[in-house]
C-alpha positions in Angstrom: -102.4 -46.1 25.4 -99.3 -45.0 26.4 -95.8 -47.0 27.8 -93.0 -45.5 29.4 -89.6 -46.3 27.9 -87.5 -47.4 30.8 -84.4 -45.8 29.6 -85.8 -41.8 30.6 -89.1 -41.9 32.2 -90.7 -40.7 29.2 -94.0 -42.0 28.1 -94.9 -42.7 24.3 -98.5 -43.7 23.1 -99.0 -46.7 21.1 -100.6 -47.5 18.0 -103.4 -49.5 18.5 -102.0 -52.5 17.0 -99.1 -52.6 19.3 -101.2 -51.4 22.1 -103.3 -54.6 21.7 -99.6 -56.7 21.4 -98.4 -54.9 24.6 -101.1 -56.4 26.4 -100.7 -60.0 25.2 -97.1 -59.6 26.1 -97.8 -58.1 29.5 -100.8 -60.3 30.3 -98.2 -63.6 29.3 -95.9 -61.4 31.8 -98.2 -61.2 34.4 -99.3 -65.1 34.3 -95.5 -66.0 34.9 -96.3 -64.7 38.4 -94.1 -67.0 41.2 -97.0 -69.4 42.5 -95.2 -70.1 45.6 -94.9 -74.0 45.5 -92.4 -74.6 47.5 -92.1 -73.3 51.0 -90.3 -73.3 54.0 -91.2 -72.3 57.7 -88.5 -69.4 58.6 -88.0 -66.8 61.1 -87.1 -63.7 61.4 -88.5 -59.6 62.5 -91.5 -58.4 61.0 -91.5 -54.4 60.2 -91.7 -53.4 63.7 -88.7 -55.1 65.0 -90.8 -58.0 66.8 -89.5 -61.9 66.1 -91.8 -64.0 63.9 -91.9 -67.1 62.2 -93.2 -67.1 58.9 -93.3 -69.5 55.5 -91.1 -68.2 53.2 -91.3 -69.1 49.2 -88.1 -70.6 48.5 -88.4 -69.4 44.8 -89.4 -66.0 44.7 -88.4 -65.0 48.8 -92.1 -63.6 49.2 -93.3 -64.1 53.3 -96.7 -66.1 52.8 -99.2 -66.8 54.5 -99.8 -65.2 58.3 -97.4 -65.7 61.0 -97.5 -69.0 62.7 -97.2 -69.4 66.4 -93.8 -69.9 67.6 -92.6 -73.4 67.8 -90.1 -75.3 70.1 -87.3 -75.3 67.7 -87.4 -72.1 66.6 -84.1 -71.0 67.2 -83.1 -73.8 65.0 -85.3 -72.4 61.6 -83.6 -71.0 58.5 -83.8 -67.0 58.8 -85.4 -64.8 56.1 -83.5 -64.8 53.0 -85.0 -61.0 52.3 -82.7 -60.8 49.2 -84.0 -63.6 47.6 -87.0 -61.3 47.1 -85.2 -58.3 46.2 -83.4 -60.6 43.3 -86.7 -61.8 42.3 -88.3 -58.5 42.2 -85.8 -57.3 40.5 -85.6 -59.6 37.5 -89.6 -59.0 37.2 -88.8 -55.4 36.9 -86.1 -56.5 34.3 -88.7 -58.7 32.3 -91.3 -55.8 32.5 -89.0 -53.2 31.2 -87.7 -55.4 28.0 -91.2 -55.8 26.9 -92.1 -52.2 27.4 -88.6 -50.9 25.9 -89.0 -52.9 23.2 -92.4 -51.7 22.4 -91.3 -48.3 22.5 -88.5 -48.9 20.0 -91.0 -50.5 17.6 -93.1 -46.8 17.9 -90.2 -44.8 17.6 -88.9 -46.8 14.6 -92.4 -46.0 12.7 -92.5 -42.5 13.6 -88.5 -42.3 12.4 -89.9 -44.0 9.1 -92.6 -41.2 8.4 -90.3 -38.2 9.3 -87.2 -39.1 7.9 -88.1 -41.2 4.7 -85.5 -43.8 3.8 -82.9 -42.1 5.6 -82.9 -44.0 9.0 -83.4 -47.5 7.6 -80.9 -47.5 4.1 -78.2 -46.0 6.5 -78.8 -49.2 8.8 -79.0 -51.6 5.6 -75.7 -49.3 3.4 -73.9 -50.3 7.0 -74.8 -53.6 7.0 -74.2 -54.1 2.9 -70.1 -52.8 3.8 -69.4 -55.0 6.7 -67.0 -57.4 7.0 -69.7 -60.2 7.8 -71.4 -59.4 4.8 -68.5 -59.5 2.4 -67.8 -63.2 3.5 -71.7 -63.8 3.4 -71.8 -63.1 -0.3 -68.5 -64.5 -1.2 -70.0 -68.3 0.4 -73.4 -67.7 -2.1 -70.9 -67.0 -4.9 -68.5 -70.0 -4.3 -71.1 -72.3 -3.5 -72.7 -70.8 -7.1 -69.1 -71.6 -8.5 -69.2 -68.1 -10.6 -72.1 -69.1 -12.4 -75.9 -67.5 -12.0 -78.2 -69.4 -10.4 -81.6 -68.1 -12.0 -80.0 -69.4 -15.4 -76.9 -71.2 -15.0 -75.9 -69.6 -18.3 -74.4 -66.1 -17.4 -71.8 -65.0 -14.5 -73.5 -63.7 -11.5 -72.8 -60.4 -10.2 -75.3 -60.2 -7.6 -76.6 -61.9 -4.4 -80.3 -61.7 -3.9 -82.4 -62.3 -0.6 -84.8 -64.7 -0.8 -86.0 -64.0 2.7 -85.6 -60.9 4.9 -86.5 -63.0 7.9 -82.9 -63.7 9.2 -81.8 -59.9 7.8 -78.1 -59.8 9.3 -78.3 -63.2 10.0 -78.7 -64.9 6.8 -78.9 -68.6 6.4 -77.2 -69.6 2.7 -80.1 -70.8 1.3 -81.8 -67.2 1.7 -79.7 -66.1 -0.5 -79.2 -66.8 -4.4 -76.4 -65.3 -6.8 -77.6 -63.8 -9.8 -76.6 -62.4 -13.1 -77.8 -59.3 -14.1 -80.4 -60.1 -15.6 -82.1 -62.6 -13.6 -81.4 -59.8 -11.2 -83.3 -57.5 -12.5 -86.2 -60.2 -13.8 -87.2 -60.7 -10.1 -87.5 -57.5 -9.4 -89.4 -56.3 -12.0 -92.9 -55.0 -11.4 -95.2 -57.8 -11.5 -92.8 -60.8 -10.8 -92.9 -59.7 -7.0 -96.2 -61.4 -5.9 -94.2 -63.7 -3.4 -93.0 -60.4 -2.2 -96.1 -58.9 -1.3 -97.8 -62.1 0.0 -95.0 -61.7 2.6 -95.6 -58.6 3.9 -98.5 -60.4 5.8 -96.0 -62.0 8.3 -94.5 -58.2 9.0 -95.3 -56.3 12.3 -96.6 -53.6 10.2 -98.6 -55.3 8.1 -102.5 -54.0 8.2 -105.5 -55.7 6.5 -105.9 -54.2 3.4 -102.5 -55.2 2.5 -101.3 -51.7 3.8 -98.2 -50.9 5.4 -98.7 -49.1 8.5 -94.6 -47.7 8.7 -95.1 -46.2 5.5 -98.4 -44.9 5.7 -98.8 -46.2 2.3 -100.3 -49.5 0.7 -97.9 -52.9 0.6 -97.3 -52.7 -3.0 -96.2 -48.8 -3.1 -93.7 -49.3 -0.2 -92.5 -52.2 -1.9 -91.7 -50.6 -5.8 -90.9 -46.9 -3.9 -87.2 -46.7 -4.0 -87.7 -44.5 -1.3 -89.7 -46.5 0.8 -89.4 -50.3 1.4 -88.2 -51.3 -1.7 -88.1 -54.8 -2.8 -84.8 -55.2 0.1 -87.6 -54.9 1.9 -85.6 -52.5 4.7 -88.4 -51.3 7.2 -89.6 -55.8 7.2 -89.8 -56.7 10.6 -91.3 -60.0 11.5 -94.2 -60.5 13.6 -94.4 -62.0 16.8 
């Protein structure tokens, strides 16, 4: 199945997992049709010029129904409000467009994953790592931590861990622990990163199997590859 990315015309096929989300989302799209429950008799010209009075949906702008036969007052009725319906149309088109953009994006990002490794996703997290919003993140986890790890409570901490990926740029505090060194490095030592994996289930890319279909690779290789996932988890996205 293919989609055509909005932004240039140009069509990219789906995986069949987001193929089958695409239509969930477009179906759910498709059911928010206007239903034209309120109404109002208007008049107007039809396409040939000719006067006609018509109900007009007071939501959406869409003429229904036939024309009616002209009454007495009807010099006196509302006229067509034609750009209600090109407003309308135009934020279907707009609704339409999101869901197909952002479809797209999700392809592109897993074809960007296969052919250029870690590159595309650590640049994104280095970025986010040196920003201004996460320097003040991290300093709030350490003062609330009042210097002190809070694995142990015994040794300074040095570093602040993610809990949760699901707010990634976002973060609420309690996603986020500081951490001595060695606590550090105890939860993220091969075989203390069970919570980890069971995780990956809620991921758009997650495939049964406990494979990761951005990687190509199973769950628990993307996760301990440093070139991969890793256990920052850079290529999570959740599910939807």
């Amino acid at each position: 199945m293919r989609v055509t990315d909005p932004r240039n015309g140009k069509q990219a096929p789906l995986d069949v997992d987001l193929a089958q989300r695409w239509a969930k989302e477009f179906s759910a799209w498709s059911g928010q049709e206007c239903e034209h429950e309120r109404q109002e008799l208007r008049r107007g010209l039809n396409k040939g010029g000719a006067p006609v009075v018509r109900m007009q949906c007071l939501d959406c702008g869409l003429r229904v129904g036939n024309p009616v036969k002209r009454p007495p007052n009807a010099d006196e009725l509302p006229e067509f409000d034609d750009a209600m319906r090109d407003a309308y149309d135009a934020m279907r088109t707009a609704e339409k467009e999101k869901i197909d953009q952002r479809y797209v994006e999700i392809q592109l990002r897993r074809w960007r994953a296969k052919e250029q490794g870690d590159s595309y996703y650590r640049q994104a997290h280095d970025a986010y790592i040196a920003s201004p919003e996460w320097r003040d993140l991290r300093k709030r986890v350490m003062d609330r931590a009042n210097g002190l790890c809070e694995g142990c409570r015994l040794s300074p901490a040095r570093e602040v861990h993610h809990l949760s990926y699901e707010h990634w740029g976002h973060e609420f505090l309690f996603e986020l622990v500081a951490l001595c060194g060695d606590c550090h490095d105890r939860i993220h030592a091969k075989g203390d990163h069970e919570a980890l994996v069971a995780a990956c289930s809620s991921c758009l890319h997650a495939s049964r199997g406990h494979y990761c279909r951005l990687y190509d690779v199973p769950m628990v290789t993307a996760l301990e590859a440093e070139e991969l996932c890793s256990f920052e988890r850079v290529g999570y996205e959740e599910t939807f």
